[in-house]
N, C-alpha and C positions, 0 to 999 in steps of 0.2 A: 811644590805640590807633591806628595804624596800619591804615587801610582802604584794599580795592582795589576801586575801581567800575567794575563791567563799563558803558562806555557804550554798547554794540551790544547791550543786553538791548530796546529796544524794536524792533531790526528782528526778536525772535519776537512776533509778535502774531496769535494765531488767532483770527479769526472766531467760530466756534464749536466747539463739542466734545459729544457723545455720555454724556448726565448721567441715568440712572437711566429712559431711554428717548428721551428726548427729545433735539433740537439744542438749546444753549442757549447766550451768551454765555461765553469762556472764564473760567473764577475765577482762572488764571493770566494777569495783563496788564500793563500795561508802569507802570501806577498803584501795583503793589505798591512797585515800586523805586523809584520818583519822591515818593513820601511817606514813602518811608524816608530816603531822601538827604535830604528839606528836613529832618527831624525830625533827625537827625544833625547838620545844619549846624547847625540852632538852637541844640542843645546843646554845639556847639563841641568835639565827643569826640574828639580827635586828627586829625590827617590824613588827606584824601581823594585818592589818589594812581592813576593809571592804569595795569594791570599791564604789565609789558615782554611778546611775544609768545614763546609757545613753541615748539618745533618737534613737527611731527604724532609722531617720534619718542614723547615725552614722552608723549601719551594712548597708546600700543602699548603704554605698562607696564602700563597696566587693561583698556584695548579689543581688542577684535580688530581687525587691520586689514581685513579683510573688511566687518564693520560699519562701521569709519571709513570705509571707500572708499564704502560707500551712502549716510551721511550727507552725504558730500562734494558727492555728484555727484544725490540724490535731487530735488531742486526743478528744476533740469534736466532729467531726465529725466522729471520727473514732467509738465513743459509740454511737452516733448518729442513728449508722446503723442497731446497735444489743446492749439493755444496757448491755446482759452478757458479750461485751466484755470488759467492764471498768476491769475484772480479767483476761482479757490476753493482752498482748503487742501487736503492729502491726508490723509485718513481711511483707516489698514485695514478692512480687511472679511470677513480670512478669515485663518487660524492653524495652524502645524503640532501640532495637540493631541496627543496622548497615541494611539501606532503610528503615526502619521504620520512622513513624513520632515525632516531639517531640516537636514543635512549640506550635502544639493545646493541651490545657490540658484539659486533659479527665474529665466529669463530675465524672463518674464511682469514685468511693473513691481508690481500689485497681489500677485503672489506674494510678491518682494523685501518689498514692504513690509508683510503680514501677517508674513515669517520673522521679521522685527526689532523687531515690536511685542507691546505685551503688551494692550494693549487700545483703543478706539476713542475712547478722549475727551484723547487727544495731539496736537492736530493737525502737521502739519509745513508749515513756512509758509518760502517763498523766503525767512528770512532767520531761521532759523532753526539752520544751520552758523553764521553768523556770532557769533550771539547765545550758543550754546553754546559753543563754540570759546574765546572771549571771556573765559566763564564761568569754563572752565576752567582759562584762563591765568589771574584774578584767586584760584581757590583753589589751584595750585601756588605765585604769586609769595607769598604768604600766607603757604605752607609755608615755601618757603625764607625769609623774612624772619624768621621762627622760628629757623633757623640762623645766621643772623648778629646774634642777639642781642634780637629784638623780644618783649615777655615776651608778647605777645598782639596777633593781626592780624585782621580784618572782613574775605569775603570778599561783598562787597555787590552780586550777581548773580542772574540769574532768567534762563533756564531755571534753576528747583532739577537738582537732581541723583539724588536716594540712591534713587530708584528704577527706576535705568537698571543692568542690567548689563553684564556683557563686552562680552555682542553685542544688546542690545536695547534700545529706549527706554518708556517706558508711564510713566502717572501725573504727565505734564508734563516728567519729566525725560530728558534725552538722553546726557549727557554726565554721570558718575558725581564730580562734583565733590570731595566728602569722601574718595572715595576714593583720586582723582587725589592731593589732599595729604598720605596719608599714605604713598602711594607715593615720594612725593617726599622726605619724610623720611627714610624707609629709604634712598633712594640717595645722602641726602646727608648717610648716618653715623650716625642712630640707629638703636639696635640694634632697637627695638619703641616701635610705637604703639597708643595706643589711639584709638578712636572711640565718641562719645558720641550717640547718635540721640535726639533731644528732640522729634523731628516727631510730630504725631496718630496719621500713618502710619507702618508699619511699614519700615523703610528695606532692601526685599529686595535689590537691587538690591545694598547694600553688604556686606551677609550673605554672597549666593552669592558674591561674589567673594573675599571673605577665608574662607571657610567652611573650608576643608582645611589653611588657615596658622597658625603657633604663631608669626609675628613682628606681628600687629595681633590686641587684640584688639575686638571689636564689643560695645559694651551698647546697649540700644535698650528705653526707654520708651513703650511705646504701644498703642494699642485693641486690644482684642482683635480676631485676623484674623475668628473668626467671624462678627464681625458688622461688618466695616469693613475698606474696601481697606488692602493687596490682596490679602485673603480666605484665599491659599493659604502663606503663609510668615507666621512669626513668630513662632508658638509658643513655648511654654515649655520642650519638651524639644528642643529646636532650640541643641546645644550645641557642634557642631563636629562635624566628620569627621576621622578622620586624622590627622597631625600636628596638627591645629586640635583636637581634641577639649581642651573644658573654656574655649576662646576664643570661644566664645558662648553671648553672655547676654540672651535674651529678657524681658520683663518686663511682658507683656499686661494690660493692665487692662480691668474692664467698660465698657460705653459710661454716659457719665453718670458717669464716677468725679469724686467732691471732689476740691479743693487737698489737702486732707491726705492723700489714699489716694496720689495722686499723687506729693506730694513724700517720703512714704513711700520709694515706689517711687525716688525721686530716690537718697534715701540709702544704700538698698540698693546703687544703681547706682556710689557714688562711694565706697561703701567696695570692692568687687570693684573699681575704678578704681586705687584705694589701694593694695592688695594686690597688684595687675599692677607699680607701680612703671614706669611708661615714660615713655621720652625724654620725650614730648609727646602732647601730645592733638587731636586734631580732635572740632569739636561740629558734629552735623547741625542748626543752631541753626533747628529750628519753629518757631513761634507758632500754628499751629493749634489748639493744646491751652488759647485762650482761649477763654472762656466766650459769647463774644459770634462766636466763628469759622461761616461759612455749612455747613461740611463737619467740624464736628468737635461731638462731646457734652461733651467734658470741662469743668470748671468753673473755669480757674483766673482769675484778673485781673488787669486789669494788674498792680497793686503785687506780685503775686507773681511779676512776674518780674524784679524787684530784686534778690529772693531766693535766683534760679534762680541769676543770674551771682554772686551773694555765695559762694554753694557750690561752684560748681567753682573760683573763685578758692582757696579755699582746700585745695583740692584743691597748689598751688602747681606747676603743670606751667605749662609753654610751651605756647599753646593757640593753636586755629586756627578761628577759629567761619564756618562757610558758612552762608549764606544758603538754607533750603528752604523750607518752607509756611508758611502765615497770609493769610490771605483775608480779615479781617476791615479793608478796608480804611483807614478811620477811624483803624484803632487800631495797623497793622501797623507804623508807625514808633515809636509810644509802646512797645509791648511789646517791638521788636527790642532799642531805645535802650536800655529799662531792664535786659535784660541784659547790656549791654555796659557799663552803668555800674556795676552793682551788680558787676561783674566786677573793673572798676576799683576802686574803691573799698574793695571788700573785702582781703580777708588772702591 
């Protein structure tokens, strides 16, 4: 398997983050990827190759250029304002909710960065644009290496992604990574993709942005919003709008769900996969949904994610797995690995 390692994933490194009231160290850190990369080398699973750069172009398929021009220039301008804050990260602290405005962007810096955020435990850290950027570029070279023949590529990067939309960041992610790849697919000749969300979390981020299109469609495994970020999307009658109506497929489970309710839930998810028949496929590839994870209830363990990559191999699409959640440090290279081999390995 052919992997692309973002190695600007540790100039994101926040301080802290905004966890259930408290400041507390970030659960996203530069540790996630560094014990995945040793545990990949160990097991010698294909190639670790650094992606070629894209042009800003290339994220305009999914972002707004508006949001990209703040990410661009936001750590600047965010010292800008005060040099002491180059030693602290920036936190939102205020939101355009519901009659609020959010068309005009505020000159105000704190404004700007409440319009683009969806909540306060994201931090944005001077290095930050890089680390995402980065990201990005290793899940489009991913995509297109899919078009020139690779039956399956690793996009091995942190910032995650699937919970960043058009114009917003939240939930650690900035830059819409899965979704970047399947964009990229479509421009480079397939007719329809699909995306597979296997994160704890509900990947809104990749929803609203395909939500009204009949050319990708989204399934997505995961806790129910009611009781588990990000609270407000992911539902079950959350099935598309408009042309997209019937291209999404929610699949909430309770918190505390078994390996079995879950991979239930899997099967259901890879026969509607079946049925779609596309080019290719992008996986939101989590590990949160281990049983030992700090931010997730579900039960499953390692060996069952042997099983995970065993089943969408035989799904037999060109596959594109991005790197999102799993916090359980320890363990986040053993459980990525075994999906990637049970991926291999299988049919």
């Amino acid at each position: 398997m052919l992997t692309f390692f973002n190695e600007q994933h540790g100039l994101h490194h926040g301080r802290h983050e905004c966890f259930r009231g408290d400041l507390v160290p970030c659960f996203d850190n530069p540790q996630r990827a560094t014990t995945l990369l040793a545990e990949l080398e160990r097991r010698n699973l294909g190639n670790i190759v650094t992606p070629h750069k894209m042009p800003l172009m290339s994220l305009e398929r999914i972002h707004s250029p508006r949001y990209l021009h703040f990410l661009r220039h936001a750590w600047s301008d965010w010292v800008a304002l005060d040099p002491a804050n180059a030693a602290k990260d920036a936190l939102p602290s205020v939101w355009p909710v519901r009659g609020l405005r959010s068309d005009i962007e505020p000159d105000n810096f704190t404004g700007k960065l409440g319009l683009y955020s969806m909540d306060n435990g994201t931090p944005l850290t001077a290095g930050t644009w890089s680390a995402a950027k980065t990201g990005a570029d290793c899940a489009i070279n991913a995509a297109h290496a899919l078009r020139l023949g690779e039956r399956a590529t690793f996009a091995l990067t942190r910032p995650p992604g699937h919970h960043a939309g058009a114009d917003f960041f939240g939930g650690y992610c900035f830059l819409n990574n899965a979704a970047l790849a399947a964009q990229h697919l479509l421009d480079d000749g397939a007719r329809r993709v699909a995306i597979l969300d296997l994160d704890y979390h509900h990947g809104n981020g990749t929803q609203s942005i395909f939500y009204q299109r009949d050319d990708v469609l989204f399934v997505s495994i995961h806790a129910d919003p009611r009781s588990d970020y990000p609270f407000y999307l992911g539902h079950a009658d959350e099935t598309g709008a408009g042309k997209g109506i019937g291209h999404n497929l929610n699949l909430p489970l309770p918190a505390g769900s078994s390996s079995a309710t879950w991979f239930a839930a899997l099967e259901t998810a890879c026969l509607r996969l079946a049925g779609y028949a596309p080019d290719a496929l992008v996986v939101s590839l989590g590990v949160d949904t281990y049983a030992g994870d700090p931010l997730s209830t579900f039960k499953l363990q390692s060996g069952d994610f042997l099983r995970v990559g065993e089943r969408i191999a035989y799904l037999g699409l060109p596959t594109a797995f991005i790197l999102e959640g799993g916090y359980a440090l320890k363990q986040i290279g053993v459980n990525v690995v075994n999906v990637l081999e049970g991926f291999e390995t299988g049919d």
